[in-house]
N, C-alpha and C positions, 0 to 999 in steps of 0.2 A: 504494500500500500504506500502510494505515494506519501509528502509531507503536505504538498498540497491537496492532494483529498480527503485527508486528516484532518486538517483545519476547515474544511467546509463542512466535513462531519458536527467539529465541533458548534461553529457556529448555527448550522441547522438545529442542534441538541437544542441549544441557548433560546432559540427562537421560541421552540416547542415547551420550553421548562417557564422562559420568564415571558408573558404577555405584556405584549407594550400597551399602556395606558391610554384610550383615545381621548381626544378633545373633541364634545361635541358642539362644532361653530354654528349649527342651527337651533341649537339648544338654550343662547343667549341672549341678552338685555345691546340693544345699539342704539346709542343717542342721535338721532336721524335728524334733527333740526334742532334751532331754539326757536321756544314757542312765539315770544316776543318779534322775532325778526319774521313771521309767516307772514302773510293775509290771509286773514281768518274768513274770507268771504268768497275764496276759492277754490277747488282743490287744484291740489301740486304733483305733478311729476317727481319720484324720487325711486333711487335703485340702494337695493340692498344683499349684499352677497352675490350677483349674479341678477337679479328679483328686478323686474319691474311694478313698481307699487304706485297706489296714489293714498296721499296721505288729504285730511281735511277736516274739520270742525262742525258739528252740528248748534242747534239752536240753544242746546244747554251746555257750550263751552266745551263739550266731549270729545277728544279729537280720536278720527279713526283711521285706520290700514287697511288695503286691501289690494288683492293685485290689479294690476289696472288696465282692466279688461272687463266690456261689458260681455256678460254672458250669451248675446243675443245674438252680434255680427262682430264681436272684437275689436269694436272700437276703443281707445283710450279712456277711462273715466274722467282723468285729468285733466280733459276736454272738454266736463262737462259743464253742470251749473248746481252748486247747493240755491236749492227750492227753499220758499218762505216760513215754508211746514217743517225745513229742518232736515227734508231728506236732499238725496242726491242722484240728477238727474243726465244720463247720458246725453250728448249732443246729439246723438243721429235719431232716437224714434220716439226719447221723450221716456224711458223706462226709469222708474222712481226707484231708489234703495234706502231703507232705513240703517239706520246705524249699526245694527248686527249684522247687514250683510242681505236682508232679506229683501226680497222684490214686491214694491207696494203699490205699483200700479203701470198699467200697460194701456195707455192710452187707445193702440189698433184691437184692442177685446170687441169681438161683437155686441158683447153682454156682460153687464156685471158679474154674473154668477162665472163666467167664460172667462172673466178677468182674475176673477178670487181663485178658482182651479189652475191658471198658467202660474201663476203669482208664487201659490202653494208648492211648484214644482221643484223637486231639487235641482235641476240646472238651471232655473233662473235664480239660484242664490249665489251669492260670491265667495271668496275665496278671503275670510278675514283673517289679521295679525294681531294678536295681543298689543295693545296700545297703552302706555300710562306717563304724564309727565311727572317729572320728577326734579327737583335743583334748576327750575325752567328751561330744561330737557323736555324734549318729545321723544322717548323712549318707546322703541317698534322690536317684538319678539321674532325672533328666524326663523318660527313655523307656524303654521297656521293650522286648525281644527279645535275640536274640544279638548283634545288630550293634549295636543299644544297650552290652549288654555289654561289648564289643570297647573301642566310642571310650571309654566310661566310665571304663576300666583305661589309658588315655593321658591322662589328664588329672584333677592332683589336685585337691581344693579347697581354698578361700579360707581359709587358715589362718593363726593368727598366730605367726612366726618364733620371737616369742624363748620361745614354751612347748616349740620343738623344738629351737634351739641352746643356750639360757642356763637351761631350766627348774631348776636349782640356786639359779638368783639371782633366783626371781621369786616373789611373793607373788602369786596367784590366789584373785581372788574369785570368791562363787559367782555360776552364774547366774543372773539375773532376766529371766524370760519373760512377755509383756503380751501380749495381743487385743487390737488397735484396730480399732476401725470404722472406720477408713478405705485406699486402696490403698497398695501398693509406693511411688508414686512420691512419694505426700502424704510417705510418713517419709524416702525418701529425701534430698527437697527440704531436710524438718526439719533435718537430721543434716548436711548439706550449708551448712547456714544459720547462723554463728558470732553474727550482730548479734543474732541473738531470745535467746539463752541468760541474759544477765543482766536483761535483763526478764520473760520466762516463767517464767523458775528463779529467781527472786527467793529471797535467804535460802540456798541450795542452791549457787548461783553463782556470785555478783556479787551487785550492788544495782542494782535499777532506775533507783535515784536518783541514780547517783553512776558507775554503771560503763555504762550504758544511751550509746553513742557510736559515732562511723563507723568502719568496719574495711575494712584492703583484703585482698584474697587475690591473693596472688602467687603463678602458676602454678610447680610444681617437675617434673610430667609430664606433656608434652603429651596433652592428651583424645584417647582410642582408644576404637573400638567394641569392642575384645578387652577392652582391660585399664584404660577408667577414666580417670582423671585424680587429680591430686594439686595439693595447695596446701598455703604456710602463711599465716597470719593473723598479721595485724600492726597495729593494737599488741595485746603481752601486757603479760600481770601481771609488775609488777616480780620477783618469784621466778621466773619461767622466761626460758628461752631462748628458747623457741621450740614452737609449736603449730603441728602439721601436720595436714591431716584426705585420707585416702588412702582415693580410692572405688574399689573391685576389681565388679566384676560378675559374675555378676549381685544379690549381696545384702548384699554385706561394705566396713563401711565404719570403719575405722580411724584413728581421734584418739588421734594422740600428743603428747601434754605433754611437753617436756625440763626441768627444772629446773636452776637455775642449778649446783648440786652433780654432776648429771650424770645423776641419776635419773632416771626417767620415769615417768608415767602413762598407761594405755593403753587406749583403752575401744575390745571389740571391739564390735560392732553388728552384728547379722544383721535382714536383715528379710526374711523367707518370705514370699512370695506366695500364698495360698489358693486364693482363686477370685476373681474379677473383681471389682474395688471394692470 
């Protein structure tokens, strides 16, 4: 027996003995807008994972998900028009959806009763996302059905502490939301990456001239496929304590400055996935 068919013995063994951990990315909490910056008087085109969605606001402030496709001819919803009543109405035939998804009215019925039996059918209802805002977050779940539903109402998302324990002692800034052309993993690498900041962010940051030097990262939570890992970086600027950067998955990643006085600065980071690269 060879030494190299030995070794793939082994590594086959390894495979079969230890199961690797999966991450389920449709499983998860994505902060898809701020509420604040929408119009609430129309719905939006937005992508999520791969997902064509349209997101939107009913008459009691309830904001919803759903793919964004009318079940009838495939039109866009996105397209369409929230109706007075609160529901939401496709541009091409005039078909009403209430906020669970369901189909309230179809204008080409011959007959009431003809309208209530289409309406009732299951392919005229949609394809809903678990929806909740949160930290004035629009917070959209990665799958859609009941059982989606279900796991989605066990598990909160990636939010940051001190706007829900200390929000009295916090000065929040607004948001700043960017499209990049490139994937998830390019910004998470970035944001991950402490030695690029005072050369890229030159003026902003540091100085490339003068702050541009080796850093180490000293792990603070062991790396988990659930929950991430955590570091601080060392060295800092003489005014802080202490810089931690706390990666949570699947999109939230948390730099915290301590200052010598005890203060902190705190930058959240999301980064949404759209669609593939």
């Amino acid at each position: 027996m060879t030494s190299e068919l030995k070794d793939q013995q082994t590594v086959n063994h390894l495979q079969q003995s230890e199961p690797v951990e999966q991450f389920q990315w449709t499983k998860q909490w994505y902060p898809v807008a701020v509420a604040n910056f929408i119009d609430s008087s129309k719905p939006h085109s937005i992508q999520l994972l791969g997902k064509e969605l349209v997101l939107w606001q009913d008459d009691d402030s309830n904001w919803h998900c759903w793919e964004n496709v009318c079940p009838h001819r495939g039109v866009p919803l996105s397209e369409g028009r929230i109706e007075a009543d609160g529901t939401l109405s496709c541009a091409y035939h005039g078909w009403r959806f209430s906020g669970e998804g369901k189909c309230v009215k179809i204008p080409q019925s011959s007959d009431a009763e003809t309208e209530a039996s289409n309406c009732a059918h299951f392919q005229a209802c949609l394809t809903v996302y678990p929806t909740q805002v949160a930290q004035g977050l629009i917070w959209v779940w990665g799958e859609s059905g009941s059982q989606a539903l279900e796991e989605s109402q066990l598990q909160k998302p990636r939010l940051t502490p001190e706007l829900e324990e200390n929000s009295d002692n916090v000065v929040k800034s607004p948001w700043t939301i960017r499209d990049l052309p490139y994937g998830w993993d390019f910004f998470m690498e970035n944001v991950s990456d402490p030695a690029h900041v005072p050369f890229s962010h030159h003026g902003l940051q540091g100085n490339r001239y003068s702050d541009d030097k080796y850093y180490d990262m000293i792990p603070i939570r062991k790396p988990s496929t659930q929950e991430g890992f955590s570091f601080s970086v060392t060295p800092v600027a003489e005014n802080l304590q202490e810089t931690v950067h706390d990666f949570q998955p699947p999109c939230y990643m948390r730099i915290a400055s301590t200052y010598q006085d005890g203060s902190q600065l705190i930058l959240a980071l999301y980064a949404i996935p759209t669609h593939p690269g």
